[in-house]
C-alpha positions in Angstrom: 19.1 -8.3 56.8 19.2 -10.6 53.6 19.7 -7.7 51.2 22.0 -6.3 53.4 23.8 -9.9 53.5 23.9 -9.8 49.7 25.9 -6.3 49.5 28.5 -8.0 51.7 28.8 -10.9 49.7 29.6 -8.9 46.6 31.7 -6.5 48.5 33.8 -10.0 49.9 33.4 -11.1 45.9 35.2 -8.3 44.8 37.7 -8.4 46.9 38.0 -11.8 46.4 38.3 -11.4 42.2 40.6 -8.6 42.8 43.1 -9.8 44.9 43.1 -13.7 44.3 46.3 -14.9 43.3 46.5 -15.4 39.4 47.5 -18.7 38.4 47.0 -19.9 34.6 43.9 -18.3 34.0 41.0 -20.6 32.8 37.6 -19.3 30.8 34.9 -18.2 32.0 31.7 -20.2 30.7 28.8 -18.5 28.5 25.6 -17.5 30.2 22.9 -16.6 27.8 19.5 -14.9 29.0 17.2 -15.8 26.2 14.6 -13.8 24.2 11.2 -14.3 25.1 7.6 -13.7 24.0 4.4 -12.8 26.1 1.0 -11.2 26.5 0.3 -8.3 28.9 -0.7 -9.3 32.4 0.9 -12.8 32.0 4.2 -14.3 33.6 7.4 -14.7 31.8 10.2 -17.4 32.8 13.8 -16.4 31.6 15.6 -19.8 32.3 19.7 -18.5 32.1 21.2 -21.2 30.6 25.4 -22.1 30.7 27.8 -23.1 28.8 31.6 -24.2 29.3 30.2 -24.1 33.6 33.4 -26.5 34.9 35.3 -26.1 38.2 33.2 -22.9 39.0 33.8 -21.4 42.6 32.3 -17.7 42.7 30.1 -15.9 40.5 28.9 -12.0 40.7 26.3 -11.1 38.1 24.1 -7.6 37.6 21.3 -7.7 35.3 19.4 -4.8 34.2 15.8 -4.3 32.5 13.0 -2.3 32.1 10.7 -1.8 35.5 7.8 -0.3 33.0 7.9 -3.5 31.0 8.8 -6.1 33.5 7.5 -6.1 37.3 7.2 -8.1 40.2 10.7 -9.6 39.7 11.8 -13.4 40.9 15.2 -15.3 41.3 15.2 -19.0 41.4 18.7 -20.9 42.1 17.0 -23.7 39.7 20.3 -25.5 39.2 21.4 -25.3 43.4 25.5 -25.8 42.6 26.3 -22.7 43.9 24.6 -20.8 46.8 23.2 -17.6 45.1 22.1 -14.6 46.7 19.6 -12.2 45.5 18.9 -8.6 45.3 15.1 -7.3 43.7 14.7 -4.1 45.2 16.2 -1.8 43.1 13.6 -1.4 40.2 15.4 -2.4 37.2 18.5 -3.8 38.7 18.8 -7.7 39.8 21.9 -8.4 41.3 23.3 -11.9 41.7 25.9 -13.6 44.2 27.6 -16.8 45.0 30.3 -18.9 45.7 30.9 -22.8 47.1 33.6 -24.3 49.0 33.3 -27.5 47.2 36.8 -28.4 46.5 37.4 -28.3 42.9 34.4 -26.0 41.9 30.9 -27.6 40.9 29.9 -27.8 37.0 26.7 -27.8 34.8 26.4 -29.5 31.3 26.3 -27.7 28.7 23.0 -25.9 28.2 21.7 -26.5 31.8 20.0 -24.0 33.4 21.9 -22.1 36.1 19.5 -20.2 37.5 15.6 -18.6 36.7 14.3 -14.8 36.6 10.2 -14.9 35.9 8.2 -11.2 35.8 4.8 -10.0 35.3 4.8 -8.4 31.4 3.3 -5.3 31.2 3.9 -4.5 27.9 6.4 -3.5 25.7 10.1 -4.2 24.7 12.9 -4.6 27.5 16.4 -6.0 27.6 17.4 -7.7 30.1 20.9 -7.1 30.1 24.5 -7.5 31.4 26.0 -5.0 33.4 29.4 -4.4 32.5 30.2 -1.6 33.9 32.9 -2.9 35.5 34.8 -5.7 34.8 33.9 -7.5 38.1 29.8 -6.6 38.1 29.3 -9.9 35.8 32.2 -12.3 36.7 33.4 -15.6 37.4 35.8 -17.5 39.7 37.7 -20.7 39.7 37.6 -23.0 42.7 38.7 -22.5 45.8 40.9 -21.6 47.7 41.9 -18.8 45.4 38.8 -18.3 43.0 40.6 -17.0 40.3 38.8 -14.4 37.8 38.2 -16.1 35.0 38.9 -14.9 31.1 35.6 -13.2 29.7 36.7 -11.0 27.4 35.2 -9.3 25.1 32.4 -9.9 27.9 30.2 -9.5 25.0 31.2 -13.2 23.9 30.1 -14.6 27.5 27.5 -12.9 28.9 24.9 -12.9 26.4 22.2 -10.9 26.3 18.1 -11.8 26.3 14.9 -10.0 25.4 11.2 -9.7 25.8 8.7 -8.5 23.2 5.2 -8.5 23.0 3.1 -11.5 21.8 1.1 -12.2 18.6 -2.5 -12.4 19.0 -4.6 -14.3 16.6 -4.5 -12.8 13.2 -8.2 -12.6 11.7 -9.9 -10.9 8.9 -12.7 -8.6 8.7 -15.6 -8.5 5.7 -18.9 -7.1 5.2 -21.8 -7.1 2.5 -21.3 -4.4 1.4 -22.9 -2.5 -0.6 -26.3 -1.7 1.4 -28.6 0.8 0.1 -29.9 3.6 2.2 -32.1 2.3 4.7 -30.2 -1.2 4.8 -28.8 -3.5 7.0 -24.9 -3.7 7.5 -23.5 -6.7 8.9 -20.0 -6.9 9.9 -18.1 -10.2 10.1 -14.6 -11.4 11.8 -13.4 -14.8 12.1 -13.9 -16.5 15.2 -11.6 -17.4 17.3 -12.5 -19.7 20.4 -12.0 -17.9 23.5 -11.4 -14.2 22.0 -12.6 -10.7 22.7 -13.4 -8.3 19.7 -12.8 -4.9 19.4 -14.4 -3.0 16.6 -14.5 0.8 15.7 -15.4 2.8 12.3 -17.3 5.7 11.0 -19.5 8.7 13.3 -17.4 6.9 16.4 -19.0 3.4 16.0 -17.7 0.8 18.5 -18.1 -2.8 19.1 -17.5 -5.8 21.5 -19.6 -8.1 19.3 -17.8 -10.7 16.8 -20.1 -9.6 14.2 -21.8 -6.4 15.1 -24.9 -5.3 12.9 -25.6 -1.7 12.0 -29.6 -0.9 11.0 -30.8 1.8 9.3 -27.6 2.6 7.4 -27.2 6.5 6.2 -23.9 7.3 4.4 -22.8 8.5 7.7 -22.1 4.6 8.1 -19.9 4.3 4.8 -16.5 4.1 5.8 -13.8 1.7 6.9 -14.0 -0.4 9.6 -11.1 -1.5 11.5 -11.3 -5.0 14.2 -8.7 -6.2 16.6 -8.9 -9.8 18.3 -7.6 -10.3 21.8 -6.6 -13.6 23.1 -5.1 -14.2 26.7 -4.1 -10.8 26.8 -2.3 -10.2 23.3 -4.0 -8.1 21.0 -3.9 -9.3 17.3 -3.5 -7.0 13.7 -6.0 -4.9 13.1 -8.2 -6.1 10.0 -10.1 -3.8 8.1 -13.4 -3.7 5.8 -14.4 -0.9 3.9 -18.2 -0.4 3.6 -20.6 1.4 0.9 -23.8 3.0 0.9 -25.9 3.7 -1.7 -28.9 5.6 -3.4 -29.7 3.4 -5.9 -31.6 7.1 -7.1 -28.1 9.4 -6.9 -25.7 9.5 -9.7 -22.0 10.4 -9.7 -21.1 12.6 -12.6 -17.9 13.2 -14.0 -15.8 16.4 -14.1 -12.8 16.0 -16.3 -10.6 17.2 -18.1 -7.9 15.9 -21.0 -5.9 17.1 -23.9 -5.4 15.3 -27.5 -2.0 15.8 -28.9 -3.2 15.9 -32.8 -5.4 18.9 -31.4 -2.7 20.9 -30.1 -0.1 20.5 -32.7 0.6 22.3 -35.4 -1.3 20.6 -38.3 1.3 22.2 -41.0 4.4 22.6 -39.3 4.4 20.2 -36.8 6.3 22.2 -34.9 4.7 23.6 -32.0 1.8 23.1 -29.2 -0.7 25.6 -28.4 -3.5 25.7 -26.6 -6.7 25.8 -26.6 -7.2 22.8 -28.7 -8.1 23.3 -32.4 -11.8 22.8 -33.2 -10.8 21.9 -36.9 -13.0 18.9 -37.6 -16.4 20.6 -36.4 -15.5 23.5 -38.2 -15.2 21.6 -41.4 -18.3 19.8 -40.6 -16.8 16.7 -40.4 -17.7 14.8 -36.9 -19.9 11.9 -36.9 -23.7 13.4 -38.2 -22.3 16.2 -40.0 -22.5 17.0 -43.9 -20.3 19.2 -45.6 -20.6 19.9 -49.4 -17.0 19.9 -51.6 -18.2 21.5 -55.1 -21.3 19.7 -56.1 -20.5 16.8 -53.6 -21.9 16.6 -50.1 -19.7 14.4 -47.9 -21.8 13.0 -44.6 -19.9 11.2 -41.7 -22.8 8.6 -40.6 -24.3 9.7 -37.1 -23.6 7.9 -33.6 -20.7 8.1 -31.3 -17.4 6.5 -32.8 -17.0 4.3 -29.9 -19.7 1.3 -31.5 -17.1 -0.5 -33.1 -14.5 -2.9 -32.4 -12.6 -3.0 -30.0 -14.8 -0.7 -28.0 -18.4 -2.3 -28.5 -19.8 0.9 -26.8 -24.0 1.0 -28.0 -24.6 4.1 -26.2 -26.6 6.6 -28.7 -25.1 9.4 -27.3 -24.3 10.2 -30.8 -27.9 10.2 -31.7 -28.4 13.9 -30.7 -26.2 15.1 -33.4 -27.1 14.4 -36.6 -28.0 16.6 -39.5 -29.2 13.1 -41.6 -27.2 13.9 -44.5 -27.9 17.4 -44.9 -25.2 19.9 -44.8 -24.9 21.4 -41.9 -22.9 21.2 -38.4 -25.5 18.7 -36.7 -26.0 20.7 -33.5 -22.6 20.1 -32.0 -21.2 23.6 -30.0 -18.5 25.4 -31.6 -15.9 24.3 -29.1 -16.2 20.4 -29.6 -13.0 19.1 -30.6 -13.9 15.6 -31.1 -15.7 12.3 -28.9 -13.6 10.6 -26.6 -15.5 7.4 -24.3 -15.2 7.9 -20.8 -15.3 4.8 -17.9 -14.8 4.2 -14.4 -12.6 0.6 -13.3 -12.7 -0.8 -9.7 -8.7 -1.6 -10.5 -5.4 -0.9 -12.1 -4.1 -4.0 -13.4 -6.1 -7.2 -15.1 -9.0 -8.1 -14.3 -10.3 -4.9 -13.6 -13.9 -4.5 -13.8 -15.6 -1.9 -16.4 -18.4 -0.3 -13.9 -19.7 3.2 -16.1 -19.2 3.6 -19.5 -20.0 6.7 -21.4 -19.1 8.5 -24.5 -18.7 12.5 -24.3 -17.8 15.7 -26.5 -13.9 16.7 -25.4 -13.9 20.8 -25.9 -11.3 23.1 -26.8 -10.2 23.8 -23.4 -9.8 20.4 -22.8 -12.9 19.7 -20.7 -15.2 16.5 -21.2 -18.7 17.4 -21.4 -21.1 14.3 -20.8 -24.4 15.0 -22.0 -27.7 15.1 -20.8 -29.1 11.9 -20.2 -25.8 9.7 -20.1 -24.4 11.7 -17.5 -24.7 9.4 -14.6 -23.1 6.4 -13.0 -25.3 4.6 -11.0 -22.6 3.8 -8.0 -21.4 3.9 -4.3 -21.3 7.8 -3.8 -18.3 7.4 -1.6 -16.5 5.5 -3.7 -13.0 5.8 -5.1 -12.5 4.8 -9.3 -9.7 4.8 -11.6 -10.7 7.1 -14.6 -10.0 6.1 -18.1 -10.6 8.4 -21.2 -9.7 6.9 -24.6 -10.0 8.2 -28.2 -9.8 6.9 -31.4 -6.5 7.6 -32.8 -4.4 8.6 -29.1 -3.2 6.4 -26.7 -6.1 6.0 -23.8 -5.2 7.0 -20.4 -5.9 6.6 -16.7 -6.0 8.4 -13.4 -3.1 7.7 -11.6 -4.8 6.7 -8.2 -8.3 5.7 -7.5 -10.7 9.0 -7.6 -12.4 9.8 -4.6 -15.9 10.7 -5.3 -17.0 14.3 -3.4 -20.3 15.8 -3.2 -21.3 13.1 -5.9 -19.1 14.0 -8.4 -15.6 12.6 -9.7 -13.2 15.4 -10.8 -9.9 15.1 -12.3 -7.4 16.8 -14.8 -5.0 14.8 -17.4 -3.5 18.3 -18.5 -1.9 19.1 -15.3 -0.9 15.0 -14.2 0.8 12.4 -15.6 -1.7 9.5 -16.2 -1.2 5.8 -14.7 2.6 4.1 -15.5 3.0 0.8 -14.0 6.0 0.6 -11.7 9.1 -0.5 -13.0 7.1 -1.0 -16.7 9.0 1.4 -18.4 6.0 2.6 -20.6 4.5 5.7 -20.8 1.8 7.5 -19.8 0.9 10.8 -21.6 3.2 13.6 -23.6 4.6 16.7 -21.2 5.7 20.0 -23.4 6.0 23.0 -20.9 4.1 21.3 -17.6 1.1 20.4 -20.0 0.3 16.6 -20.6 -1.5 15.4 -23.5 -2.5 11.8 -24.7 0.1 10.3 -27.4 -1.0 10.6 -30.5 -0.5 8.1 -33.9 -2.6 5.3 -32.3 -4.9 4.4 -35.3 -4.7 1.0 -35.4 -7.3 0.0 -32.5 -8.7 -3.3 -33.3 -10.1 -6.6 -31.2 -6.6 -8.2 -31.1 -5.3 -8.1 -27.5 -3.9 -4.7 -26.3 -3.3 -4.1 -29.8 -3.9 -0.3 -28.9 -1.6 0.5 -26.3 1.1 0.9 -28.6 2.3 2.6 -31.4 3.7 0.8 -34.0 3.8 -0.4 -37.5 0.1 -0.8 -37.3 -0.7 2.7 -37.1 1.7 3.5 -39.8 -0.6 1.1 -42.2 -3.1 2.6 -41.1 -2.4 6.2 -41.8 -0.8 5.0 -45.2 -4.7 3.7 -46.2 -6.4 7.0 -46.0 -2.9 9.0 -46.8 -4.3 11.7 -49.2 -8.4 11.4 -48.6 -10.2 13.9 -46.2 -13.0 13.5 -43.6 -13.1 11.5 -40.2 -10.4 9.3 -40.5 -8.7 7.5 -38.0 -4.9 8.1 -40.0 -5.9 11.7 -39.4 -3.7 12.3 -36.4 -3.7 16.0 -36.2 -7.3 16.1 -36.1 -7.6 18.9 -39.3 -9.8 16.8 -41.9 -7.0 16.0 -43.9 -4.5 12.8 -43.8 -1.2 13.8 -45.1 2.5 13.9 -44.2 2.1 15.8 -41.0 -0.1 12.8 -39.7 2.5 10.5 -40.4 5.4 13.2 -38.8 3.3 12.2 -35.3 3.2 8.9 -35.7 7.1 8.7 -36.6 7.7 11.0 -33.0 5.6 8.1 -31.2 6.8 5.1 -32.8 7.7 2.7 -29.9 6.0 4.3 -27.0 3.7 2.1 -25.7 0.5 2.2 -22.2 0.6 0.4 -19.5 -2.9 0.8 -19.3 -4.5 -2.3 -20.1 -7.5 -3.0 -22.5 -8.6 -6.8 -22.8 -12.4 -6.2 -23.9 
């Protein structure tokens, strides 16, 4: 009987808006549903709130929301000025209706609250909204007698609308110790948070109610990220991750890579093409570090080692041990296809203060392959790790992977030739050369010394330097074409470089 009451009293409201007499209209006052915030499960007040509420008679109001968000609907006539019927049944729909016979009207101050809607939240994002589908669903009337319609257009500017959305939970972090060895002990950590729930999951389906679960007996099945959630009266917070390693300290990753050298690929006399493979020219001539060659009654020996054990590279590795023909003439046991020695590492970053984790030097071969040789050939680290790459050579511009490397089946594998190396965003540097789809490290970098990034760019430096050995032969580091002999056609690179610069960062 009251619901059916209410339908009459808007049907009587209607008719009353519609066929009141019309004196000097006045304006209708502003009702504002606000927005509102809340957990799942919890209640939610929506205190509608007036403004401009003076010499009010009538008022017919239709609010709609979301039934999947919002449920168990309630009206409260919190201010009492006008008695308000209500209508809940419809999911969705609340329907409002009043009027006094107070002569004069009744009035609120402005920002009192008129009335009060409360819900159970389930969940989610709802409106709660005007209807205004017709002019009379949300209206008001003057005083009586007549209870004139009142001005509310654009209704937009009068009835205004409110909101609920979900809740922030607490916001926590998540962290681990790793790396565990095989065999270990992984302990995960979140913050606490008086009163919470956790909610962890991760690798091989591992789950978790515990603030700080602990994982025995860790395999590289347990390597992975771990992701936690904190609940608090219902609201769930971010999800905070922690990324965990395991490790044989006994396994090794090994490298599989692959880079070109401009000077290799160039045209030593024209300097007008690229081909590849690369030219082998300095081993042919005998001239890489432990070879001899003889010139007339002269033999001409490059000392032995790896080129790397120098400023600014301070490398000691004795790679370059193996090769070395101790001043006798003769190619020192290098293969036929080694081009020249470029030092390979492995950085847990891109940008400063990255950390240097596996260093090695290697032979780079004709087809562009680094070879690392036996016995420096492994990198002691977490086999499911993810590096940046760096190759650098004496006389190019180094280079870098362009993303971390994710390590597979223990080994790292990635190709310069066929990718553009690292370019900080917005640095506008360079990376490496492209002619036809092939990349290839910038050459004319000579000039690498212990001065601050001094070789990540080509300059004036490297034009000194290829003007001191201008006209002598051997392993020089003005020979930018790589053929034994500094001339011109060195210089002819350096000139096309000039200016181009790495983002790649090297503060040893």
């Amino acid at each position: 009987m009251k619901e059916k009451a209410v339908v009459i009293l808007l049907a009587i409201l209607n008719l009353v808006f519609t066929l009141s007499p019309s004196p000097a209209q006045t304006v209708a006052p502003v009702t504002t549903i606000p927005e509102q915030e809340a957990c799942p499960g919890q209640r939610v007040e929506f205190p509608v709130t007036v403004t401009g509420f003076n010499g009010i008679g009538a008022v017919s109001l239709t609010i709609l929301y979301n039934s999947q968000v919002l449920t168990e609907p309630q009206f409260t006539n919190t201010s009492g000025v006008i008695s308000l019927g209500s209508s809940l049944t419809t999911p969705g729909v609340i329907r409002l209706s009043g009027f006094t016979s107070a002569a004069g009207g009744v009035s609120l101050a402005d920002g009192a609250t008129f009335f009060t809607l409360s819900f159970t939240f389930q969940g989610g994002v709802s409106a709660l909204a005007f209807d205004h589908t017709y002019s009379t669903t949300c209206q008001y009337g003057g005083p009586p007698p007549g209870y004139a319609p009142l001005a509310d257009s654009p209704k937009s500017d009068y009835f205004i609308d409110g909101e609920i959305n979900p809740g922030a939970g607490p916001v926590i972090t998540a962290g681990s110790n790793s790396p565990v060895n095989v065999g270990g002990t992984i302990l995960l950590t979140a913050t606490p948070v008086a009163g919470a729930t956790y909610n962890w999951s991760g690798p091989g389906g591992f789950v978790s109610s515990e603030q700080n679960p602990v994982i025995g007996n860790a395999d590289f099945s347990n390597a992975g990220e771990y992701s936690v959630t904190a609940t608090l009266a219902g609201c769930v917070g971010p999800e905070a991750t922690t990324s965990v390693a395991v490790i044989d300290p006994g396994a090794c990753i090994r490298i599989d890579a692959k880079v070109y050298l401009e000077g290799a690929l160039i045209n030593p006399v024209t300097s007008a093409e690229y081909t590849v493979p690369m030219r082998t020219t300095l081993n042919d001539l005998q001239m890489l570090p432990g070879q001899a060659y003889q010139d007339g009654a002269t033999i001409f020996y490059t000392p032995a080692g790896q080129p790397y054990n120098t400023e600014p590279w301070n490398y000691d590795g004795a790679e370059g041990s193996l090769f070395d023909t101790g001043g006798s003439v003769g190619n020192a046991g290098y293969p036929a296809t080694v081009v020249d020695w470029v030092l390979v590492s492995l950085r847990n970053t891109a940008g400063a203060g990255y950390q240097k984790i596996c260093e090695k030097a290697a032979l780079l071969l004709s087809d562009g392959t680094i070879e690392m040789l036996e016995g420096f050939d492994c990198c002691d680290l977490d086999m499911n790790g993810s590096y940046y790459l760096v190759v650098e050579h004496r006389n190019h511009l180094l280079v870098m992977s362009h993303v971390p490397v994710q390590v597979v089946a223990g080994t790292l594998t990635y190709d310069f030739t066929a990718q553009q190396s690292y370019i900080l965003p917005g640095s506008g540097l360079w990376g490496q050369k492209e002619v036809d789809g092939i990349f290839f490290m910038f050459g004319g970098n000579g000039n690498q010394s212990a001065n601050a990034d001094s070789d990540t760019d080509i300059n004036a430096d490297d034009q000194s330097t290829w003007e001191s050995h201008n006209g002598r032969q051997g392993y020089r580091s003005g020979d930018y074409n790589l053929n034994g002999d500094t001339n011109s056609n060195d210089r002819i690179i350096w000139e096309r470089n000039n200016g181009h610069g790495t983002s790649v960062i090297r503060n040893y």
